[in-house]
C-alpha positions as CSV (number, residue, x, y, z in Angstrom):
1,X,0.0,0.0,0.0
2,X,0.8,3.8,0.2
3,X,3.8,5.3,2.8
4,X,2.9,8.1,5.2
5,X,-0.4,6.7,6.3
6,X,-0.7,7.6,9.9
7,X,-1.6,4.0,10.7
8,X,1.4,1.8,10.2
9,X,2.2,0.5,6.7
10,X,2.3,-3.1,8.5
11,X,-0.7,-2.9,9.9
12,X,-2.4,-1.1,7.3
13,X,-1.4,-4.2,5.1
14,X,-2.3,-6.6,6.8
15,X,-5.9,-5.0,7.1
16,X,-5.5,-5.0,3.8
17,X,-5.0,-8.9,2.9
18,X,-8.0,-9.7,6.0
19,X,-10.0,-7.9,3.4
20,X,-8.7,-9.7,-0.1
21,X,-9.3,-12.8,1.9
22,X,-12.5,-12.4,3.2
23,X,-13.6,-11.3,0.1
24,X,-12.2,-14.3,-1.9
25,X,-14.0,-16.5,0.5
26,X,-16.9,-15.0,-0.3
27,X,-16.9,-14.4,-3.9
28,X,-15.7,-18.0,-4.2
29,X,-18.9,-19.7,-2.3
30,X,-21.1,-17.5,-4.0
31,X,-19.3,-18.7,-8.1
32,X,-19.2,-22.3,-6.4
33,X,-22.6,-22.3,-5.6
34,X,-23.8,-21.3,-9.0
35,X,-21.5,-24.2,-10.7
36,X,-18.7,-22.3,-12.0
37,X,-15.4,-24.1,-13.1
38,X,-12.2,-23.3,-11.1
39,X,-11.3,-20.6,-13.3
40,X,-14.7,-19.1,-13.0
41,X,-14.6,-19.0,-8.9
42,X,-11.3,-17.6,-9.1
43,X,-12.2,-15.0,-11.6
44,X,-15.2,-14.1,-9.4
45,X,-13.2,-14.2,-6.3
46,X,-10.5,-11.8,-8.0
47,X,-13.4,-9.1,-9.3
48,X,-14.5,-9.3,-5.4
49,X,-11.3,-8.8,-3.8
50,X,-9.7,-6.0,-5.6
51,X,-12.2,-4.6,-8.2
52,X,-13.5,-1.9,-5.5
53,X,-9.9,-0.9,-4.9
54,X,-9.3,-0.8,-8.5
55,X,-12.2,1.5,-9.3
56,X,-10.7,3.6,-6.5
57,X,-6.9,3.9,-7.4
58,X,-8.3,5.0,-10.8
59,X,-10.7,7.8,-9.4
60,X,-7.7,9.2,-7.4
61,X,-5.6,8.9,-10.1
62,X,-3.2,6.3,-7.9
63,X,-0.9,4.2,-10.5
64,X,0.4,2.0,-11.2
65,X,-2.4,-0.1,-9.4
66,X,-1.7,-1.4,-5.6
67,X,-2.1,-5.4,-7.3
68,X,-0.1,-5.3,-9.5
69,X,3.0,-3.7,-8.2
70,X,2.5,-6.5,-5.2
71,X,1.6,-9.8,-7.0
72,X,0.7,-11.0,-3.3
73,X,-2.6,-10.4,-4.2
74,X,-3.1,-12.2,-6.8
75,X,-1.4,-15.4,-4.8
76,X,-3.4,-14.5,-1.8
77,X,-6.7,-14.4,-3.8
78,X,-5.9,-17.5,-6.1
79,X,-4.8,-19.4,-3.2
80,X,-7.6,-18.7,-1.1
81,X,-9.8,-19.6,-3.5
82,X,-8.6,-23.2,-4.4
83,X,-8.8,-24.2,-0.9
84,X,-11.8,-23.3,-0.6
85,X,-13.2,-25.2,-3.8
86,X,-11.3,-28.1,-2.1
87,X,-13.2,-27.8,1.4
88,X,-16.5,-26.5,0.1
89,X,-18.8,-29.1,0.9
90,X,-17.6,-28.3,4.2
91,X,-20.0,-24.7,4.1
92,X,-23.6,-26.3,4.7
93,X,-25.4,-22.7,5.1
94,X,-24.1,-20.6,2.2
95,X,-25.8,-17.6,3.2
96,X,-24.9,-16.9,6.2
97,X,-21.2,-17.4,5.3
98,X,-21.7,-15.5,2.3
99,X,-22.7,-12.7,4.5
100,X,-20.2,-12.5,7.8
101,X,-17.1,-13.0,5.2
102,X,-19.2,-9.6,3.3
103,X,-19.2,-7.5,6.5
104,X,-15.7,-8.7,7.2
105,X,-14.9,-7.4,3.3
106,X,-17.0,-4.3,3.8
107,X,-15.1,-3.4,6.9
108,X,-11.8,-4.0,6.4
109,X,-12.3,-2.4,2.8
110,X,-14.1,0.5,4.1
111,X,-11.6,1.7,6.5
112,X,-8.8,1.2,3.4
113,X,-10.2,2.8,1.4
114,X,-11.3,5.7,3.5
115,X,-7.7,6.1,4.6
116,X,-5.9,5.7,1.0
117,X,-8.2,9.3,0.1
118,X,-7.5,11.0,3.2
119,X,-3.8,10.4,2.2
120,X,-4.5,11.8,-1.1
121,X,-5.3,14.9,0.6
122,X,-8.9,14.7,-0.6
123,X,-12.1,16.1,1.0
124,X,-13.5,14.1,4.0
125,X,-16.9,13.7,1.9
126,X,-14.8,12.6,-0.4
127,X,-12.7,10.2,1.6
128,X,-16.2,8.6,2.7
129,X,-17.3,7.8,-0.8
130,X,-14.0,6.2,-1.6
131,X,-14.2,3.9,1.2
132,X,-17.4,3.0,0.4
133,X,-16.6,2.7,-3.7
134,X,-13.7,0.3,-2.3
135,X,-16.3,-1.9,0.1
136,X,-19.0,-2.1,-2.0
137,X,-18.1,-2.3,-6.2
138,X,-15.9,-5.5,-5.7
139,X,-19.6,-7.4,-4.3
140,X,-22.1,-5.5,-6.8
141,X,-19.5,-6.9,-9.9
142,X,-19.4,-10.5,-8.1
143,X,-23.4,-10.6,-7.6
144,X,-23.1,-9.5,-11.3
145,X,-21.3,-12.0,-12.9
146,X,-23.2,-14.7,-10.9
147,X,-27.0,-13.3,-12.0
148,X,-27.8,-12.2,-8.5
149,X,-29.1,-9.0,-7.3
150,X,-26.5,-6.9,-5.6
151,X,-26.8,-7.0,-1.6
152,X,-26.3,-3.2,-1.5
153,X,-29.2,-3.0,-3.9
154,X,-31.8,-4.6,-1.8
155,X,-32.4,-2.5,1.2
156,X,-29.7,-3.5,3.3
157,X,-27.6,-1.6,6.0
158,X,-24.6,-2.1,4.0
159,X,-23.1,1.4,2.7
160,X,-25.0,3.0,5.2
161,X,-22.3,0.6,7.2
162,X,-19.9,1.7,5.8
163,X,-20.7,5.8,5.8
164,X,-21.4,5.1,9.5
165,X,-17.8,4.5,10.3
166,X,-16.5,6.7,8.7
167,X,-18.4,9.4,10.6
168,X,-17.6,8.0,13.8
169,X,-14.0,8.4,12.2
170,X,-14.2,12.1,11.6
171,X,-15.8,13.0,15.1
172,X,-13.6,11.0,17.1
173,X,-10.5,12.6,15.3
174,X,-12.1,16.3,16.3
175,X,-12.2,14.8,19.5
176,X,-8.1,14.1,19.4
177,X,-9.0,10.6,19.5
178,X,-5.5,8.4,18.7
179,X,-5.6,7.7,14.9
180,X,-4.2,4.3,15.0
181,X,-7.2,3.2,17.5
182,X,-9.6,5.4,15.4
183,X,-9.5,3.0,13.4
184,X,-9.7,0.1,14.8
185,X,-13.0,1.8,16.2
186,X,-14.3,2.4,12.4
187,X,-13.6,-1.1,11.9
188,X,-15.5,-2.2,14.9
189,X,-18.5,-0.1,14.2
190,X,-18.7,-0.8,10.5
191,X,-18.9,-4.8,11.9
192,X,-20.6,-4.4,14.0
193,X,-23.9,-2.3,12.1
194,X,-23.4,-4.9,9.3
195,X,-23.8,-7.9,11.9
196,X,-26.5,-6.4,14.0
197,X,-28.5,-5.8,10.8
198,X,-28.2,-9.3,10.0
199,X,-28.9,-10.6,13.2
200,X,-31.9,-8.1,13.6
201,X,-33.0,-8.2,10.2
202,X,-32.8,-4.2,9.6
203,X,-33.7,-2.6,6.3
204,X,-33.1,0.7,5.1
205,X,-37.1,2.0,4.0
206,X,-38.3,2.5,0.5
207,X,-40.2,5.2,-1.0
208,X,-43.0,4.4,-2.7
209,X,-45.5,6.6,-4.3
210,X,-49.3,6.3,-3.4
211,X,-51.0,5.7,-6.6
């Protein structure tokens, strides 16, 4: 990743793979489940794991791209995905580990994403919308490919998630709150609103007009 980050650049990567790999988990059970060959769930679990970041180096104008300047990626993603294929009779209730290896992705992406842009010296609206870009477009190209309906796209706390801590974020800094722990905190909440919404079943509203 980037240098000068306030948070470590250790730490910062390794938040970094927790987020490839949870994301190649879940982008490999979703292509498995619909049939695809080994080549397809890897594809799937590669568009997952590093297409949001991708869309996001490119709106900030970062190059050459983070992935493939570090081909640890790829192995990481690849890898993952394999041995999963291998073990994945072993997952008997898809969904829900489709969705806690999503809120571990949208977290860990989230707060990555959020901090690559404040690097960039960018606005903190705009720092919000890139760690949500780097969450969420990864999942909505995965859903894609497979013929399902994006998650974020059906009324679910998910960005909302995600713009949540990176609020928390930006007041806790005005409150001189450490930055390395402010993190960790924005991780935690992000999580955390993802799992409760799960476990609660909580739905962003609609609007519908009265005919």
């Amino acid at each position: 990743m980037t240098n000068n980050l306030i948070f470590p650049d250790i730490l910062l990567y390794l938040l970094d793979m927790v987020g490839v790999i949870a994301c190649a988990i879940a982008g490999t059970l979703l292509a498995q489940h619909k049939g695809f060959d080994i080549a397809g769930c890897i594809l799937v679990s590669m568009v997952n794991a590093i297409g949001g970041g991708t869309l996001r180096d490119i709106a900030l104008d970062r190059h050459p791209l983070f992935w493939m300047t570090d081909l640890n990626y790829v192995i990481v993603i690849t890898a993952t995905s394999l041995i999963l294929q291998i073990f994945f009779h072993l997952y008997h209730k898809i969904d829900n580990a489709l969705k806690l290896f999503d809120a571990i992705g949208l977290a860990a992406f989230s707060v990555i994403g959020f901090k690559v842009a404040l690097n960039q010296d960018v606005s903190p609206m705009i720092a919000i919308m890139m760690g949500v870009w780097t969450a969420i477009i990864g999942g909505m190209l995965r859903d894609i490919i497979c013929n399902e309906i994006p998650l974020v796209l059906q009324r679910e706390i998910y960005i909302s998630a995600s713009i949540a801590g990176s609020v928390t974020y930006l007041l806790l800094e005005r409150l001189g709150v450490d930055a390395g722990l402010n993190e960790f905190i924005m991780l935690g909440v992000i999580f955390a609103v993802r799992m409760l919404a799960l476990r609660f079943d909580w739905h962003l509203p609609s609007i519908r007009l009265v005919d």
